[in-house]
C-alpha beads as a LAMMPS data file, in Angstrom:
LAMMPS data file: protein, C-alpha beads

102 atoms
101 bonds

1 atom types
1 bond types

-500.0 500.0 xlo xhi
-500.0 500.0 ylo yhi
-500.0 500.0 zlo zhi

Masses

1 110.0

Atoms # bond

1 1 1 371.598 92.659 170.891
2 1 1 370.339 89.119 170.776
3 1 1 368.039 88.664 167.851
4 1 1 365.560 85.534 167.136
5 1 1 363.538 84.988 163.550
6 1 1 360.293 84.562 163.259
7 1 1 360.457 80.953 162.089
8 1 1 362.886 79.970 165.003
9 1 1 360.570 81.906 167.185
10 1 1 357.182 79.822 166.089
11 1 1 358.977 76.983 167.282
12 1 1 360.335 78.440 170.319
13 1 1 356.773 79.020 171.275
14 1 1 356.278 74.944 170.994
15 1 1 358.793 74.488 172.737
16 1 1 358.908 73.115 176.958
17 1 1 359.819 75.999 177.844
18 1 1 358.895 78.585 175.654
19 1 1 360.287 82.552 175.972
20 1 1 357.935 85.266 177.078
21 1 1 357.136 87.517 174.862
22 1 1 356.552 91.139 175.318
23 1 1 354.704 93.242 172.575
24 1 1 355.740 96.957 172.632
25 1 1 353.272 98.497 169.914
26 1 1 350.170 100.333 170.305
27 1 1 346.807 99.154 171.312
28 1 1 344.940 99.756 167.875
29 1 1 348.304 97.473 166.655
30 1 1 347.662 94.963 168.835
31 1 1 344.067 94.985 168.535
32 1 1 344.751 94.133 164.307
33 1 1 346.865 90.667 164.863
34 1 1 348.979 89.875 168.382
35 1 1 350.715 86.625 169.119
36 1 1 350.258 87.273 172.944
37 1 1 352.230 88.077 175.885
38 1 1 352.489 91.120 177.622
39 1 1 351.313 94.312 176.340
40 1 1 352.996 97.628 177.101
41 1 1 353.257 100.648 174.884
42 1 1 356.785 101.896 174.244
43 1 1 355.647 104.870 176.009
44 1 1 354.768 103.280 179.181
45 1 1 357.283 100.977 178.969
46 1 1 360.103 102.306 181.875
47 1 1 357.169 103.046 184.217
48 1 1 355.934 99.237 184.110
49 1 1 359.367 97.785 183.524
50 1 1 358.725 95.877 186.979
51 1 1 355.988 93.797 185.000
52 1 1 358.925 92.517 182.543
53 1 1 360.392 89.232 183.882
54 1 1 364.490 89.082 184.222
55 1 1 364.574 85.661 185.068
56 1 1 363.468 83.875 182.068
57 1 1 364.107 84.766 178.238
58 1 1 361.797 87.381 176.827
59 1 1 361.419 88.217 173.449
60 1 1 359.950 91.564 173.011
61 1 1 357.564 92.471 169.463
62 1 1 356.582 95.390 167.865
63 1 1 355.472 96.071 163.912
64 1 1 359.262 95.934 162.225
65 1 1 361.762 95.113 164.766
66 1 1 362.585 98.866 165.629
67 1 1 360.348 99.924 168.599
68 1 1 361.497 96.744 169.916
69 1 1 365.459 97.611 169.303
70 1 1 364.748 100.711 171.492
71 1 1 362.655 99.076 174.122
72 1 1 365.947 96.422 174.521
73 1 1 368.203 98.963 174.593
74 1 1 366.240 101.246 177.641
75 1 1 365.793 98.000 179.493
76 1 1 369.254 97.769 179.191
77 1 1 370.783 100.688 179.932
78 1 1 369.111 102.240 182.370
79 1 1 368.132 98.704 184.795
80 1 1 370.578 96.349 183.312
81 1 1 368.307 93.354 182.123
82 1 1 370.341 90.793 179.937
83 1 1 367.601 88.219 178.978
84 1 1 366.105 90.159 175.958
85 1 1 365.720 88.995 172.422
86 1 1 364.505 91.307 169.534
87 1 1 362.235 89.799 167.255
88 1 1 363.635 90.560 164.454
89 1 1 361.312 92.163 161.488
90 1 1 358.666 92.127 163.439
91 1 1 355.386 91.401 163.318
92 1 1 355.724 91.940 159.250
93 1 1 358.142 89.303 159.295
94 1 1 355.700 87.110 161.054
95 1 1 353.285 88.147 158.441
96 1 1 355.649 87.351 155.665
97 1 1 356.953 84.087 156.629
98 1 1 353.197 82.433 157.017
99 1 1 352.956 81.622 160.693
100 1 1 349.483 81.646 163.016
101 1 1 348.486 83.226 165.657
102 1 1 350.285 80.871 168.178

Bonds

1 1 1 2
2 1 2 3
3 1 3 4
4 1 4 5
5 1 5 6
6 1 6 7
7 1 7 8
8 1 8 9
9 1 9 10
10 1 10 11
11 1 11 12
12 1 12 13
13 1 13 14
14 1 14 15
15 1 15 16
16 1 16 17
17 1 17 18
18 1 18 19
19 1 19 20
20 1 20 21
21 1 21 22
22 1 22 23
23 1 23 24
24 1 24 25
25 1 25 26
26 1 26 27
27 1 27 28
28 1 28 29
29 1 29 30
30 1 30 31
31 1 31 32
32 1 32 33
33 1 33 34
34 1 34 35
35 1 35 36
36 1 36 37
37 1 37 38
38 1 38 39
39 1 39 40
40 1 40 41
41 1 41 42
42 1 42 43
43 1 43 44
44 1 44 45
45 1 45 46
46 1 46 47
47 1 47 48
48 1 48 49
49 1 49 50
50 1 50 51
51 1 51 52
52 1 52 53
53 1 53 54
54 1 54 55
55 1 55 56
56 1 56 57
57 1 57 58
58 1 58 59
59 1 59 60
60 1 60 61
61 1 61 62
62 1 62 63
63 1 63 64
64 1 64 65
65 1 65 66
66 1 66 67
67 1 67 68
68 1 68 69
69 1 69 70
70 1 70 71
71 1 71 72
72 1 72 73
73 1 73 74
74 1 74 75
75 1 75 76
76 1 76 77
77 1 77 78
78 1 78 79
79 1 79 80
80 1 80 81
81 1 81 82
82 1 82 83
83 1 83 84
84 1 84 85
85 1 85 86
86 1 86 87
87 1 87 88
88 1 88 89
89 1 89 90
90 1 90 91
91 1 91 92
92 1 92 93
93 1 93 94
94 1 94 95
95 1 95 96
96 1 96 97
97 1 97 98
98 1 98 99
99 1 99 100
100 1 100 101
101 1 101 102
């Protein structure tokens, strides 16, 4: 499973071509701190899989990097997408390492 920082990640987001990202947690989560994207719940997740791109690199989000593993690993099992990147630690690695709100 491909795996990005949150410091490498910050500057991805700077970047010319920056990854989507895809945030996996629950709405009262997001509603506390989000650094954008897409929002779908784990739990609805495999029903709206169609509104995850496979054609560009997407970094998917959640609190601590776990919800995210599993989200990468049903995305890849069961429909074979191969351009996800866990963030890894999550949003409390965001948190930890200082960064904005992008």
């Amino acid at each position: 499973m491909k795996q990005i920082s949150a410091t490498d990640l910050a500057a991805a987001l700077q970047s010319a071509t920056p990854p989507v990202l895809l945030d996996v947690r629950e709405d009262f989560e997001r509603e506390a701190f989000h650094i954008g994207g897409i929002w779908i719940p784990l739990a609805e997740l495999i029903h709206q899989k169609d509104r995850t791109p496979q054609e560009q690199p997407v970094v998917i989000y959640c609190r601590k990097g776990i919800r995210s593993q599993i989200a990468i690993q049903k995305l890849e099992d069961r429909f074979g997408f191969d351009n996800l990147i866990n963030l890894e630690g999550g949003m409390d690695a965001w948190h930890k390492a200082g960064l904005a709100r992008p």
